[in-house]
GULOVEX-907387 format. One record per residue: residue in three letters; x, y, z of N, C-alpha, C in turn. Coordinates in steps of 0.02 Angstrom, whole numbers, padded with zeros to 5 digits, always signed. Layout:
% GULOVEX-907387
AlaXYZXYZXYZ/...
This chain:
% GULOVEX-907387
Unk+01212+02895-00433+01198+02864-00497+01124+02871-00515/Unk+01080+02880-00459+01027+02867-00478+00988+02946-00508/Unk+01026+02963-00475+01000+03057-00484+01022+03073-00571/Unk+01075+03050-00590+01105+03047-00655+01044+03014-00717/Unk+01040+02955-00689+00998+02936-00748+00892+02957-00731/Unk+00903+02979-00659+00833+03016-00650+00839+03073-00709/Unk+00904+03137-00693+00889+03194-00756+00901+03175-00823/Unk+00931+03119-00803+00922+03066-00909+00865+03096-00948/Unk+00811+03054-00898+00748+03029-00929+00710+03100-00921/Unk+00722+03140-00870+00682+03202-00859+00696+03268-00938/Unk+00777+03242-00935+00781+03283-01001+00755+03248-01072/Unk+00737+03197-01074+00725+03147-01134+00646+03168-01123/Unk+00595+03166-01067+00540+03187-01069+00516+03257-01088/Unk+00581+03309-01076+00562+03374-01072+00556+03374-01184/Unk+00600+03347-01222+00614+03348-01280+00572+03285-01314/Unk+00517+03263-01266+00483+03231-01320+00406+03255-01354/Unk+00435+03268-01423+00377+03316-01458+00387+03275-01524/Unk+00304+03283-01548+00274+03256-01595+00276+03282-01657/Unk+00333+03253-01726+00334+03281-01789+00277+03324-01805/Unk+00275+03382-01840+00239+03422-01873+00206+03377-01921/Unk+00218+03346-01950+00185+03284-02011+00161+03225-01972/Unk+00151+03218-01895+00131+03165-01884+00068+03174-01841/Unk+00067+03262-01845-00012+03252-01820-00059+03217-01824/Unk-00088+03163-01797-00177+03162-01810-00193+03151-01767/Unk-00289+03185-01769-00315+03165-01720-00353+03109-01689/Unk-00345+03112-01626-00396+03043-01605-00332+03005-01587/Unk-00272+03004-01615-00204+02950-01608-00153+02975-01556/Unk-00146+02911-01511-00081+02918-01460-00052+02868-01471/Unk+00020+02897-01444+00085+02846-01438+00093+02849-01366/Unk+00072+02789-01311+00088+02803-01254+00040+02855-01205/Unk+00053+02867-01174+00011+02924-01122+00046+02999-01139/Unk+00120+03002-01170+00134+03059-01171+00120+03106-01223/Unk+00103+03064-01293+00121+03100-01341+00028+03107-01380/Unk-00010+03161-01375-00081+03156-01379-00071+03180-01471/Unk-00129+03139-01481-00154+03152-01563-00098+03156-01613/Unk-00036+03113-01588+00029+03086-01643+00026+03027-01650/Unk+00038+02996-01706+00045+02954-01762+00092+02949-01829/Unk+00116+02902-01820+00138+02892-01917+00092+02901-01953/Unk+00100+02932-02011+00060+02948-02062+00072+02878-02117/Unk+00029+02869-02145-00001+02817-02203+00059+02794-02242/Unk+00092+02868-02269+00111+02887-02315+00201+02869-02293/Unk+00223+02846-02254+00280+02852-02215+00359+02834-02263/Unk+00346+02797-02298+00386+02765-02356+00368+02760-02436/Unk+00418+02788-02462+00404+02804-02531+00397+02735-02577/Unk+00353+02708-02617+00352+02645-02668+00428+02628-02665/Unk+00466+02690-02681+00566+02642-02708+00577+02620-02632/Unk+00586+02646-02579+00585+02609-02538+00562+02549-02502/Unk+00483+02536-02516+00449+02486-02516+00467+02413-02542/Unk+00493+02453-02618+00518+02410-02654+00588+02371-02644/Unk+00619+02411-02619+00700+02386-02585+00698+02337-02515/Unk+00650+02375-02501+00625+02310-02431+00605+02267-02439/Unk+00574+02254-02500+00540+02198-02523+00587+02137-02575/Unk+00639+02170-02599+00686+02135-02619+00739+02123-02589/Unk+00753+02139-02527+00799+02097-02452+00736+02061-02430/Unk+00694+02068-02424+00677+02020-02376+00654+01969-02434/Unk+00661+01962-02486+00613+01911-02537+00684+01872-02548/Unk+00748+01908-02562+00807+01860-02527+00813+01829-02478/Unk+00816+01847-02424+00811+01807-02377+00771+01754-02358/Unk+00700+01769-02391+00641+01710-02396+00674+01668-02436/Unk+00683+01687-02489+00717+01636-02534+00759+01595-02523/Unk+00827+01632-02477+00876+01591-02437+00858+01526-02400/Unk+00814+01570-02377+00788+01536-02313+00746+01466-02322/Unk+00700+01466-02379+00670+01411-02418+00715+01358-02434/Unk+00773+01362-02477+00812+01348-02505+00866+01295-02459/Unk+00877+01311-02395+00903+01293-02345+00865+01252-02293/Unk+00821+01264-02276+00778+01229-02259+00740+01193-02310/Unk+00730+01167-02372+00731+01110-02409+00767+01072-02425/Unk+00835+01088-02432+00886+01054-02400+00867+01013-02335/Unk+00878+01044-02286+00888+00989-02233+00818+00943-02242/Unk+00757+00973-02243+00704+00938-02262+00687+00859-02327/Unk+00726+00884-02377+00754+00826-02419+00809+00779-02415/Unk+00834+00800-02357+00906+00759-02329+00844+00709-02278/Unk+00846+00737-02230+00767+00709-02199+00725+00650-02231/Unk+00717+00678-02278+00644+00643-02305+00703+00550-02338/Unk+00743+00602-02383+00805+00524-02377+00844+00490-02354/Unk+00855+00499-02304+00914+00455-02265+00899+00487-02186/Unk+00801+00451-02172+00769+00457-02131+00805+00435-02047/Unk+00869+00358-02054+00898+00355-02008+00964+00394-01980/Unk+00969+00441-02018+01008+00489-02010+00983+00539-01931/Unk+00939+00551-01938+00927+00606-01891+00862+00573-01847/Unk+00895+00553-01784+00874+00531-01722+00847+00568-01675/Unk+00840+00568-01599+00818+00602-01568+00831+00671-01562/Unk+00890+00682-01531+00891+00746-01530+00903+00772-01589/Unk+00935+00770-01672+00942+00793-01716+00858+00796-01754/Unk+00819+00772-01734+00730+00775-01764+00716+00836-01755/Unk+00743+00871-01711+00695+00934-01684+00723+00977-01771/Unk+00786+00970-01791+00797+01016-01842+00753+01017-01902/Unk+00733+00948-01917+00695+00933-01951+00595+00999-01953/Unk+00595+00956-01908+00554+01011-01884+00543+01071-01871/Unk+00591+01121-01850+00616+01177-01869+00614+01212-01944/Unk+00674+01157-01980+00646+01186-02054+00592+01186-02071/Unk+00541+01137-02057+00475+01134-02077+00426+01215-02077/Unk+00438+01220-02023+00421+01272-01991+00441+01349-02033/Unk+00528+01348-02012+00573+01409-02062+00524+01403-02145/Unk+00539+01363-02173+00503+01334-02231+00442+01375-02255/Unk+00391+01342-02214+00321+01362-02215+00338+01439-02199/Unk+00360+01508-02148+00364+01556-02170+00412+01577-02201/Unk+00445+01542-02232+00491+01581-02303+00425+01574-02342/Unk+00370+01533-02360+00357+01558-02408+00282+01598-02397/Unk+00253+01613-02349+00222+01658-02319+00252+01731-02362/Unk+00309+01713-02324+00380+01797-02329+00352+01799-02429/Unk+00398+01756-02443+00401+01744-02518+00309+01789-02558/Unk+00265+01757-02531+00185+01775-02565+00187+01850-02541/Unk+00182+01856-02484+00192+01937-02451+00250+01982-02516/Unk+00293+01942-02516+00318+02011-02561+00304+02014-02635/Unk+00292+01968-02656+00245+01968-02734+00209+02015-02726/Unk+00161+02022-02668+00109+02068-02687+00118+02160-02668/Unk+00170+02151-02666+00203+02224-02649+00212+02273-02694/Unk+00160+02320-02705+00168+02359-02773+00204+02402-02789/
């Protein structure tokens, strides 16, 4: 078994080579791969933009749900006791980076 996944990795090392477009110099990935890098340029604006509108949903979700439990919380404070507090707190948390997430993708051109 062990000889098997030894020529695994020996053939996975022999085939690891660095995109033609990802030259630069001065940049490594690791010890194996000398003067490769992602380039700047890696994703086109429409793509940028599509990533930025899943994840600005999900911030949104995510806000939205966690103000919920947070306003359930804040009213009917004897509701959630010891061990149910920690959720409380949690959303707080979820909360505060949904809208981190949320500012981050506003500014996404």
């Amino acid at each position: 078994m062990s000889v098997l996944v030894q020529s695994y990795f020996l053939v996975l090392e022999k085939e690891l080579v660095c995109p033609a477009d990802w030259k630069i110099p001065e940049h490594t990935i690791g010890d194996k791969l000398q003067d490769c890098g992602p380039p700047c340029n890696l994703f086109s604006s429409a793509q940028k933009k599509g990533a930025a509108i899943v994840v600005g949903v999900v911030a949104a979700s995510t806000l939205i749900s966690s103000l919920f439990t947070i306003i359930t919380a804040a009213l009917d404070s004897n509701r959630f006791h010891y061990p149910e507090r920690a959720i409380v707190h949690l959303a707080v948390c979820y909360a505060a980076l949904a809208i981190c997430y949320i500012i981050g993708v506003t500014r996404v051109k």
